[in-house]
N, C-alpha and C positions, 0 to 999 in steps of 0.2 A: 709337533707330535710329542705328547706326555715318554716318560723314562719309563721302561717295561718295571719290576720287580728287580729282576735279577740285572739291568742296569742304575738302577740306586743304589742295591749293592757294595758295588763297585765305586760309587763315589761319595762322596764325602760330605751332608751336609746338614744345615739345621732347620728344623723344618718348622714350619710356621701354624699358628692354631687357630681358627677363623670362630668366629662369636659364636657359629651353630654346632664349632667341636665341644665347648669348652666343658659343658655339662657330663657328656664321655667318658673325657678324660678327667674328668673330676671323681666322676665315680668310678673310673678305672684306679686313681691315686689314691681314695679310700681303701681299696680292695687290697693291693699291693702295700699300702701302709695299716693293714689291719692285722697289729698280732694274733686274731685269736681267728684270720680268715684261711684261705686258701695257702698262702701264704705262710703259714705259722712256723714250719718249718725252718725258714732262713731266717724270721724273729727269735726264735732261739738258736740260732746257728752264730748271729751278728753280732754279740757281745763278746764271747772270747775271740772270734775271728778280729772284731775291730780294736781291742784290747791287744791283742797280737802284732797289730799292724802300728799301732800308735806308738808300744815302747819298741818293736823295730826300729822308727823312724827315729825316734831320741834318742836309743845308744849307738844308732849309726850316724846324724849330724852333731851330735855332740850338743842334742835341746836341753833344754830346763823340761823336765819330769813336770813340775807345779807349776808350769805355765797354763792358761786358761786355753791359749791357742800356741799349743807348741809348734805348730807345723808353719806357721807365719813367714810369708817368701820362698817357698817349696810349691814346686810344680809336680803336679799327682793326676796321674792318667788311669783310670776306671775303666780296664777293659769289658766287654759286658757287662752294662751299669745295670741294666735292667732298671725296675722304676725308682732307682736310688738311693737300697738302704745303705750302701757304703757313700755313696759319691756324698750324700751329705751331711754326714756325722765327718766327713774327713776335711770339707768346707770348715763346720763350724770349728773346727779344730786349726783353722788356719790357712790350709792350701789351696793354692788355686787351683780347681780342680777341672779336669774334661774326662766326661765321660762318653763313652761311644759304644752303641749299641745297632747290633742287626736289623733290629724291631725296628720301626719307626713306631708303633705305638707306645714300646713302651719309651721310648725316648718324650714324647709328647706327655706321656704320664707323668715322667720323671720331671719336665720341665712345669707343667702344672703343680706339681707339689711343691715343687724348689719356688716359684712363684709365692704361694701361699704362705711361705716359710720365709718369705723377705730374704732367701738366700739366691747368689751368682753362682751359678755351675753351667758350666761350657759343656754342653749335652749338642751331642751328634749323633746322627742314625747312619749307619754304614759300619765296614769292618775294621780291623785292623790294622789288614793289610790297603783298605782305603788310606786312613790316616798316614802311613808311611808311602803312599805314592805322593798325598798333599805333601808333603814334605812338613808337614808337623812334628813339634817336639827339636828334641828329644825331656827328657823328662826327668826331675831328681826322683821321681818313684813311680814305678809302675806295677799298678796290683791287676794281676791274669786269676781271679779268682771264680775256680768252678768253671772254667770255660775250655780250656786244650781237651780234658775229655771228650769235646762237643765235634774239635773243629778235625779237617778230613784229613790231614798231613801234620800230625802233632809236630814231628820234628822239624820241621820247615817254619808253623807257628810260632813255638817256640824261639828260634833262629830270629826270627824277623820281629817279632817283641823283645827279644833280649838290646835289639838294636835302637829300639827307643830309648833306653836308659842313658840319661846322661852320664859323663865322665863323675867318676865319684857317686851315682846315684843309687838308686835299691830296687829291685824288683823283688815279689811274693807271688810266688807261683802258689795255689789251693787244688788239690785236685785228690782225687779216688784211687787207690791203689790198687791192682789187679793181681789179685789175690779170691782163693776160696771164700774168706772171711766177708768180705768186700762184696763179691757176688749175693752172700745170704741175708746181710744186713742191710746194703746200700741198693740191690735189687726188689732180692722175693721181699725182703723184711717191709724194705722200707713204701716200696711200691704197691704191692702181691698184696701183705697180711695188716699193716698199718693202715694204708694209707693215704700218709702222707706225700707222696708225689702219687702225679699222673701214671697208669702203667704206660711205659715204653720209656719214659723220660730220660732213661740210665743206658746204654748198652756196655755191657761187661767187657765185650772185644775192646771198647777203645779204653777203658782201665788203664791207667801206668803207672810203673813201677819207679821206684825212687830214683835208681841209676839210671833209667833212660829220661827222666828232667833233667838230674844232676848233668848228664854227660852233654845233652843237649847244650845247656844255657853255659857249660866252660864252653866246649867249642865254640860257643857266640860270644866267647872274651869276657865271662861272668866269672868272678869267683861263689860259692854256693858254699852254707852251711848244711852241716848232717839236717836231713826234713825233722820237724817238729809233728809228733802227731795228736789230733783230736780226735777226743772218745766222748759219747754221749751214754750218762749212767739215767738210765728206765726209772727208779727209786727215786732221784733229785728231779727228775724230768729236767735236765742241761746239759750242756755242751762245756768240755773244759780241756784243757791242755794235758797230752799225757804222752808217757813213752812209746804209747803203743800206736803206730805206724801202719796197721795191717787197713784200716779203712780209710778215714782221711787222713792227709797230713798235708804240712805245710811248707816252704823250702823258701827259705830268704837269698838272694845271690846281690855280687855286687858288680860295678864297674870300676876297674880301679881308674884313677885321675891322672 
């Protein structure tokens, strides 16, 4: 007897693509790799967030900046890869990468493009909290991006991803701040009057606030820098790094060794 839904779930694995998926998922990795499609929103979102995530990685191992592949010999775990626009610009960059995703489709998207791209990325369908019962890991980086928002027990989440980081390693929390501001832009704005996402895709209630990551990922033995915040200016149509925290922002923590 076949795994219901909700027990795949719960386990951990990589799932396979038979001759009469492939076309599917090929045009599902088109879709998901189309800046100007469905999607467009997180193609403008992924360069300063990958940007962010790169010189992370280099003033916390202590890489060469001008290397072509600074991340070379670093293990980097892709919590909700979705169809892979970090897990494989963070490849090409050097790391071994595993990405793990709820979806199995888009897990299969994700490996179909990684396919066509002659790149290795360790793509799994299942949760998190899957991965850490395989007893996987732990990790010199772990990126939780855009996803604790989602999940039912942020503070448990967080807790049990902070656990995968190895001794000396880095985690990057991305999330929504719950806040009036946050609710206008990153809701009505962005869903209601744009949009650019799905309506419902967002709920306001699970919003969080800086201090409840921050407090979270020290009690899980993380040291945590002040969150970095991302603001998208309407005029430049981008995304860029800024002081202002009220919508996105971003929170780098560490493990000490």
């Amino acid at each position: 007897m076949g795994q219901t839904d909700t027990e795949r779930l719960h386990t951990l694995h990589t799932p396979s693509i038979d001759p009469e998926e492939v076309a599917k998922f090929t045009a599902m990795a088109a879709d998901w790799w189309n800046p100007k499609g469905k999607f467009r929103p997180l193609h403008k979102f992924n360069p300063v967030r990958l940007g962010y995530i790169r010189d992370a990685a280099v003033a916390h191992f202590g890489l060469d900046p001008a290397a072509r592949r600074p991340l070379d010999g670093l293990t980097l775990l892709d919590i909700g890869c979705g169809g892979g626009l970090v897990s494989e610009p963070m490849t090409r960059l050097g790391a071994r990468v595993t990405g793990v995703d709820a979806s199995e489709a888009n897990i299969k998207t994700a490996m179909t493009h990684a396919e066509q791209g002659g790149l290795e990325v360790d793509y799994r369908a299942g949760t998190a909290e899957a991965l850490i019962e395989a007893g996987d890991g732990p990790f010199d980086i772990v990126l939780n991006l855009e996803v604790v928002e989602h999940v039912a027990d942020p503070g448990r989440f967080l807790a049990d991803t902070a656990g995968l980081v190895a001794p000396g390693g880095l985690m990057i929390v991305a999330t929504l701040n719950k806040t009036p501001k946050a609710f206008a832009l990153a809701v009505v704005g962005a869903e209601y009057v744009l949009g650019w996402l799905p309506r419902g895709t967002h709920d306001w209630s699970k919003f969080l606030k800086p201090d409840f990551v921050n407090d979270a990922l020290e009690r899980a033995g993380l040291e945590t820098d002040p969150p970095q915040g991302v603001s998208y200016s309407p005029l430049a149509d981008r995304w860029s790094l800024s002081a202002d925290t009220d919508v996105n922002y971003m929170i780098q923590a560490r493990r000490p060794k």
